[in-house]
C-alpha positions in Angstrom: 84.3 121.8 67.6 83.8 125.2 69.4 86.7 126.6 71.0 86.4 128.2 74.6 88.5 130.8 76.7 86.7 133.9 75.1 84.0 135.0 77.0 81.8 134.9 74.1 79.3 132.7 75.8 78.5 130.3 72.9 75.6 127.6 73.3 77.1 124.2 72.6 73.7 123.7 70.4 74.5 119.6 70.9 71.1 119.3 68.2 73.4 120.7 65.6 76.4 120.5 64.1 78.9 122.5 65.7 81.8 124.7 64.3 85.0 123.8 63.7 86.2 127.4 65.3 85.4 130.4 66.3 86.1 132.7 63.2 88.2 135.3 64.4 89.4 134.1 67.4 92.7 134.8 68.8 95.4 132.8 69.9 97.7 133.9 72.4 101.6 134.5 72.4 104.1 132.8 74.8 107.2 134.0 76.1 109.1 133.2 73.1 106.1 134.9 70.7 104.4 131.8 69.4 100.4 132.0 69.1 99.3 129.6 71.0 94.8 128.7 70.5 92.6 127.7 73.3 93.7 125.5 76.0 89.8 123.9 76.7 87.9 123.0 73.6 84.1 122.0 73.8 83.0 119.2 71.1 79.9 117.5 70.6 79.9 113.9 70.4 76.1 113.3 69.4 73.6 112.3 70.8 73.6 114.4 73.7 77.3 113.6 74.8 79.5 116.4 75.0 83.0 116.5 75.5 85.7 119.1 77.5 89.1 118.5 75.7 91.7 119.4 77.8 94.6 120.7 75.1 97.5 122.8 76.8 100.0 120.7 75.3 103.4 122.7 76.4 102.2 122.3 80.2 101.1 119.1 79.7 97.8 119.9 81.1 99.2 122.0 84.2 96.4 124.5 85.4 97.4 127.4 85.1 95.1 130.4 85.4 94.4 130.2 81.5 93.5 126.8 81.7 91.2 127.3 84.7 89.3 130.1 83.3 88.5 128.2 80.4 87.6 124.8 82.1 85.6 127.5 84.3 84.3 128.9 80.8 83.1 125.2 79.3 81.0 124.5 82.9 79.1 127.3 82.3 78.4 126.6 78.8 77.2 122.8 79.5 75.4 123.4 82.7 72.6 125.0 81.2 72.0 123.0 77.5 69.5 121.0 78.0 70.6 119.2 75.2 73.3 117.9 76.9 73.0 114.4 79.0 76.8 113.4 79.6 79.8 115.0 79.8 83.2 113.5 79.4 86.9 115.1 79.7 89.5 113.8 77.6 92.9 115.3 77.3 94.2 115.8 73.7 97.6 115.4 74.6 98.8 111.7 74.1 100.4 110.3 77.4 98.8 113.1 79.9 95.2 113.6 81.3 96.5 116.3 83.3 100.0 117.0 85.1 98.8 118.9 88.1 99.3 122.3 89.3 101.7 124.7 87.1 104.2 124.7 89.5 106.4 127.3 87.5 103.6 129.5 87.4 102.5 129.1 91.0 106.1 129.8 91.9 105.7 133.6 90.8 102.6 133.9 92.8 103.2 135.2 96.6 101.3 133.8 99.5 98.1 135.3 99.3 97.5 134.8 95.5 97.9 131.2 96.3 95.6 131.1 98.4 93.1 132.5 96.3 94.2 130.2 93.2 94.0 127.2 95.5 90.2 128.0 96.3 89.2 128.8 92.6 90.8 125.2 91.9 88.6 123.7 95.0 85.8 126.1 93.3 86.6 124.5 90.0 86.4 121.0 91.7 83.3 121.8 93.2 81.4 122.9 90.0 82.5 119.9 88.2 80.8 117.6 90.8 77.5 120.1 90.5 77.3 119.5 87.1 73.3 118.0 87.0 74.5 115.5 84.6 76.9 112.2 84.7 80.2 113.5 84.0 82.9 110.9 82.7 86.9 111.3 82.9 89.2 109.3 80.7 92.3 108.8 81.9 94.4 107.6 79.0 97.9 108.8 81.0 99.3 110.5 83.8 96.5 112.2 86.4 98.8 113.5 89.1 97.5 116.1 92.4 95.4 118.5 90.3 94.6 116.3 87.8 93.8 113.5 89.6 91.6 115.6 91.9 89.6 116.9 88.4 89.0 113.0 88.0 87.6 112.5 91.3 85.3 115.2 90.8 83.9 113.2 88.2 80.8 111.0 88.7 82.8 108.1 86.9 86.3 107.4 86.0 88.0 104.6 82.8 91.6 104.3 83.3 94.4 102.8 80.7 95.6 99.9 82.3 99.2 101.9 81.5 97.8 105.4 83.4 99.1 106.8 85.9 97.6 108.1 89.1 98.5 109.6 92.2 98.3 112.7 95.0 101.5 113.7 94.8 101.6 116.6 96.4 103.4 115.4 99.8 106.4 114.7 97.9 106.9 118.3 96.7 105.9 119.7 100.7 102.3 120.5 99.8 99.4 118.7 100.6 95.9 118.0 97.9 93.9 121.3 98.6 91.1 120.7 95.3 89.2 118.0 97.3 91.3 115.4 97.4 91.3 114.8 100.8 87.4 114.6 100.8 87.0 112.7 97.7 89.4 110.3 97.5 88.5 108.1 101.2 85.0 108.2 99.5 86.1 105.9 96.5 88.6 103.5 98.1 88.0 104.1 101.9 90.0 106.0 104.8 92.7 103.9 105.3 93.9 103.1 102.0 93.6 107.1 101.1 95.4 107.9 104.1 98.7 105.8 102.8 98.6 107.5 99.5 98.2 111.0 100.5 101.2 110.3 103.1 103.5 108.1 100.6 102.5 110.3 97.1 102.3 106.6 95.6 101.6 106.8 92.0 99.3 103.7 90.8 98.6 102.2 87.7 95.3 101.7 85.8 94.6 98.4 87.5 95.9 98.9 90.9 93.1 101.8 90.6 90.9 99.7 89.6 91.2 97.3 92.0 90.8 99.9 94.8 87.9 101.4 93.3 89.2 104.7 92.6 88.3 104.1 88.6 85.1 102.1 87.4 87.1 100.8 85.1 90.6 99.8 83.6 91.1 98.7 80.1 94.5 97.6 77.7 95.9 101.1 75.9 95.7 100.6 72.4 98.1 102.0 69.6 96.3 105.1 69.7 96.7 105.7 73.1 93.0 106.8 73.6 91.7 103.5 74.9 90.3 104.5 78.3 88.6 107.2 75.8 87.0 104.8 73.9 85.6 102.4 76.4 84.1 106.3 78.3 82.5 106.8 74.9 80.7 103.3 75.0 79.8 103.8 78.6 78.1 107.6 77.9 76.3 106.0 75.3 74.8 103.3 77.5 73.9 106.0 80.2 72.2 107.7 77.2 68.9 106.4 77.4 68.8 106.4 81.5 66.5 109.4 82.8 68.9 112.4 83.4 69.6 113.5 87.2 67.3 116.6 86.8 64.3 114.7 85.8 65.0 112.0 87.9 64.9 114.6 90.8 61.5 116.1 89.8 60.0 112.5 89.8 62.0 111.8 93.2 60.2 114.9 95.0 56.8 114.3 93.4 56.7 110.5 94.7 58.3 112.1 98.1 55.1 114.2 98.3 52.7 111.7 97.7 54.3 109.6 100.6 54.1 112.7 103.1 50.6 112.6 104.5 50.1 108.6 104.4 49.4 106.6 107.8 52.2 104.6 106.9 54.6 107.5 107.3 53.3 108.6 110.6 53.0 105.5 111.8 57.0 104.6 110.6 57.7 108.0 112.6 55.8 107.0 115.8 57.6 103.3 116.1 60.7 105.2 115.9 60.4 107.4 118.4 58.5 104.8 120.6 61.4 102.3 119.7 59.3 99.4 118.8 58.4 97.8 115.4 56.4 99.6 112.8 52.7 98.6 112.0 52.1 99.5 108.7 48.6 99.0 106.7 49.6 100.1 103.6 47.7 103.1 103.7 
């Protein structure tokens, strides 16, 4: 398991076997002087599936500036292994994928730092959804504002039945600012986004299911990583699909073969002439 957050800029080298640590790395100390290790770990699953393990266990996955960087830190790592053909993001800490925003530390912050902090979080959002491979989240607990905002910016989401989900952020006088408000109407439509946003609802795994905001819900187990498990067995059946980037490359090169054909022009013309297309096949 390689551990992120020191700007060492470590491969994931997903073809080999990956270290259990950093050797030499430093924690660091809380308020109360307690070393604390990295708050995003990077693991490799095999067989091309890598995994961002989300492990800030006193915040309950809050993101906080640390966290951030780190999550910011892991993105860079994966986006350019080649090795790598899925990612998924678990949370290591049983009950939680991730609380939200770190209210307490977003309280010491005056306007303008908000601000900023707000747009690396939509930033953050934003790479996740770039990423040019599948991306999976697993939500095996709570996913509230923040966190639930990091799931939508996954490709794919598997809920515990027992999870829960929500935008919360009306009921504390904010509003979602990491894409909720974008990403959310596109999995379960306008109107039903509208009344969560406005109510702050929190939903279980199977209400989200049934409104297509997760692919899938499944029965927590006693290990409470089910909706871990069943993301596992889903990355490995994406594993033999062509990944995006090639799939691209052949896209564009089919594309260009289509360009200078009669058939083309002549789909063009009958648009613009408003009458039905005559095509040859040529």
């Amino acid at each position: 398991m390689l551990r992120l957050g020191l700007g060492l800029g470590l491969g994931l080298g997903l073809g080999r076997a990956v270290p259990a640590a950093l050797r030499g790395a430093r924690g660091r100390a809380d308020a109360a002087g307690a070393q604390r290790g990295p708050e995003v770990l990077l693991n490799a699953a095999g067989g091309g599936i890598a995994e961002i393990l989300m492990n800030r266990p006193h915040a309950r996955n809050s993101l906080g500036k640390v966290f951030v960087n780190e999550l910011f830190g892991a993105l860079d790592q994966l986006r350019f292994d080649e090795q790598v053909r899925v990612v998924l993001f678990k949370s290591q800490v049983k009950g939680v994928f991730c609380a939200g925003a770190d209210l307490k530390e977003r309280s010491k912050m005056d306007d303008a730092e908000v601000g900023e902090f707000v747009r690396r979080l939509r930033n953050l959002m934003d790479e996740i959804a770039a990423l040019p491979v599948p991306t999976i989240a697993a939500i095996d607990g709570y996913a509230l504002g923040g966190g639930l905002e990091l799931a939508l910016a996954c490709d794919l989401r598997v809920a515990a039945s027992s999870a829960k989900m929500g935008l919360i952020e009306t009921t504390r006088g904010l509003l979602p600012g990491a894409g909720g408000t974008q990403r959310l109407p596109r999995c379960v439509g306008i109107g039903l986004a509208k009344e969560l946003i406005f109510t702050g609802r929190q939903i279980d795994g199977e209400q989200a299911a049934s409104m297509g905001l997760v692919n899938h819900s499944v029965p927590q187990n006693s290990e409470g990583d089910a909706a871990y498990q069943r993301a596992l067995a889903l990355a490995k059946e994406i594993l033999p699909q062509v990944d995006i980037a090639s799939g691209m490359a052949i896209e564009g090169m089919c594309y260009a073969q289509n360009i200078p054909t009669r058939d083309r022009q002549e789909g063009m013309a009958a648009f613009r002439e408003k009458r039905p297309p005559r095509f040859t096949g040529k």
